[in-house]
C-alpha positions as CSV (number, residue, x, y, z in Angstrom):
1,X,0.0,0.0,0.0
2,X,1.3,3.5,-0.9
3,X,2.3,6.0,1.7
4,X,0.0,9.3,1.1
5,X,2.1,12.3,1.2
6,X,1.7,15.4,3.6
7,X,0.5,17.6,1.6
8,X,1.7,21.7,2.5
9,X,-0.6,24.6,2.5
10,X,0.3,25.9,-1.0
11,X,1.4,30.2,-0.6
12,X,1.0,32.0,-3.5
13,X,3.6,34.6,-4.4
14,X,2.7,37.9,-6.1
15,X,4.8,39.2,-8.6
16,X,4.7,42.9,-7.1
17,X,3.7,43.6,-4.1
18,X,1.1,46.1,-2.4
19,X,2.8,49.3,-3.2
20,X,3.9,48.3,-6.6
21,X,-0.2,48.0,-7.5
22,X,-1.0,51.7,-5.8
23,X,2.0,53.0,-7.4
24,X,0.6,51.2,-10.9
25,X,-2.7,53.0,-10.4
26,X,-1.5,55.9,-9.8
27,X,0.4,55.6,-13.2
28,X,-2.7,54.8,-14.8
29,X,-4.6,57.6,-13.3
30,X,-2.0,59.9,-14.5
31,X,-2.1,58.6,-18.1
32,X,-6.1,59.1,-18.0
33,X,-5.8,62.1,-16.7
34,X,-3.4,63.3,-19.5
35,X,-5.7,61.8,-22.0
36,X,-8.4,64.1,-20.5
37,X,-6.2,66.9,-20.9
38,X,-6.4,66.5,-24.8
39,X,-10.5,66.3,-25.0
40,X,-12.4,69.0,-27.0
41,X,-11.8,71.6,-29.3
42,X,-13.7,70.4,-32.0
43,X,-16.4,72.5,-34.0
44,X,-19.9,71.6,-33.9
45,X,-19.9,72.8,-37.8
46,X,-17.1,71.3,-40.3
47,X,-17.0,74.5,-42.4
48,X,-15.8,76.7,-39.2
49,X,-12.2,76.7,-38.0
50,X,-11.4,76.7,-34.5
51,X,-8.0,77.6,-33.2
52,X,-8.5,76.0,-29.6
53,X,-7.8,73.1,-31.4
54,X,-4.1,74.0,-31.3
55,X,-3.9,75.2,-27.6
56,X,-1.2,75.1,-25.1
57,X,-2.9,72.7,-23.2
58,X,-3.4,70.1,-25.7
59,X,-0.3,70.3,-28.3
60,X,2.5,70.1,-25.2
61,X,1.0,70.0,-21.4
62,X,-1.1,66.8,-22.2
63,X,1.3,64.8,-24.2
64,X,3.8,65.3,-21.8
65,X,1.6,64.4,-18.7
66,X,0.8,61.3,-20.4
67,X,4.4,60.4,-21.1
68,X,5.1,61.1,-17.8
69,X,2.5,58.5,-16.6
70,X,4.0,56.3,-19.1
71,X,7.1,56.6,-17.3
72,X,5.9,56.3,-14.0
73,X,4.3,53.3,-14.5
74,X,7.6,51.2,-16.0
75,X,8.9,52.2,-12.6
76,X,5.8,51.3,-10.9
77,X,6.2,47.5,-12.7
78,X,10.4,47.8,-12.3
79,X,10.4,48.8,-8.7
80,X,11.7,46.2,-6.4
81,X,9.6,45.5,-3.4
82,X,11.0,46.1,0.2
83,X,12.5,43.0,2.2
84,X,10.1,43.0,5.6
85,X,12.0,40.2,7.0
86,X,15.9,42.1,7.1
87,X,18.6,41.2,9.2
88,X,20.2,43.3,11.1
């Protein structure tokens, strides 16, 4: 008759830990919010022009708030979590 093994209470290891999903959200807010940035200046009629289409806030401030939220989140995804369990 076969021996039945002890079986171990399985642990499942994360790849990232708790701050490396808030700091990924927060990425991914920031790369919303940049996208919200660029909403709007459209015209409701096609045969009118309308320079707010070409504003400050939507040819550089937005593209570079999204980059930036780019950025932050490959160091959100990069970041190595803290050791709790350090020797001193």
């Amino acid at each position: 008759m076969a021996k039945k093994k002890k079986e171990l209470p399985r642990t499942f290891d994360f790849p990232f830990s708790r701050e490396n999903y808030r700091l990924i959200i927060i990425g991914i807010a920031i790369i919303i919010f940049g996208f919200i940035l660029m909403i709007g200046g459209g015209s409701d009629d096609p045969n009118v022009f309308n320079p707010e289409i070409f504003s400050f806030r939507r040819i550089t401030l937005a593209p570079v708030v999204s980059m930036f939220g780019f950025v932050f989140l490959i160091y959100a995804i990069m970041k190595k979590p803290r050791e709790s369990n350090q020797v001193q």
